[in-house]
C-alpha positions in Angstrom: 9.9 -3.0 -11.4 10.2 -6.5 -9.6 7.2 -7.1 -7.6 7.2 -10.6 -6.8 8.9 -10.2 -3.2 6.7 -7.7 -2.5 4.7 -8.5 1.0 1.4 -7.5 1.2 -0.7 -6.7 4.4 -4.1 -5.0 4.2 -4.2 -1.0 5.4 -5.1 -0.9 9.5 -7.9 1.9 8.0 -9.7 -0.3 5.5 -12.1 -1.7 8.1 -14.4 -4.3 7.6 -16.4 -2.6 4.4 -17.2 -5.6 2.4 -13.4 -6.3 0.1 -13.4 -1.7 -0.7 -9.8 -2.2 1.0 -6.3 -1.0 -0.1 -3.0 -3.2 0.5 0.6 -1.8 1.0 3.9 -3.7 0.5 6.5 -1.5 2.4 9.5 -4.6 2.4 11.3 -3.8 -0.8 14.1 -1.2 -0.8 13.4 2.0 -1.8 9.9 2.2 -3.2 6.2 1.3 -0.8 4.0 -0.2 -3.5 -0.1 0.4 -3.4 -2.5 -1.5 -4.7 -6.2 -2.5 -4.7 -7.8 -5.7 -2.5 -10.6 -6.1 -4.8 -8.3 -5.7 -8.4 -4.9 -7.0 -7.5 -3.9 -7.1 -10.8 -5.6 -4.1 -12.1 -2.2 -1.9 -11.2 0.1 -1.0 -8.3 1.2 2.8 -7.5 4.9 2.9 -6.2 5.8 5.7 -3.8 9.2 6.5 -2.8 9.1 6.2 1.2 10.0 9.4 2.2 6.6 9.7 -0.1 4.4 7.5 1.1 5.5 8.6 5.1 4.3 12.4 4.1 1.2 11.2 2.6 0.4 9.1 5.7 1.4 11.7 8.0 -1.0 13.7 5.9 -3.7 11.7 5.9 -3.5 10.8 9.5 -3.0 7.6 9.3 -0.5 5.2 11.1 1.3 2.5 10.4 
C-alpha cells in the first residue's frame, strides 16, 4: 500500500497526555490509515471507511 500521500493530523481525543496519542490519515481513496504518534514507523492499521466511521460512531468519537 502507498502511503506517502497519506496526510496525517493527530486524533481530536488524544489530549495533551505527554506524545500517548494516535494519528489518522483519512485523504487517500478508499482506506483511513492509523498509526501511532510516539512509533510512526512501528506500523499503520488500514480501515476501510465505511470501517473506521462504525468504529468511531462506536466509540463516540467525532471527527
Amino acid at each position: 500500500m502507498e502511503l506517502s500521500g497519506a496526510v496525517w493530523r493527530k486524533s481530536t481525543r488524544s489530549g495533551q497526555n505527554g506524545g500517548a496519542c494516535v494519528e489518522v490519515a483519512d485523504n487517500l481513496a478508499g482506506v483511513v490509515l492509523v498509526r501511532d504518534t510516539k512509533d510512526r514507523s512501528g506500523g499503520t492499521l488500514a480501515f476501510t471507511p465505511e470501517s473506521w466511521r462504525a468504529f468511531v460512531a462506536e466509540v463516540g468519537c467525532q471527527r
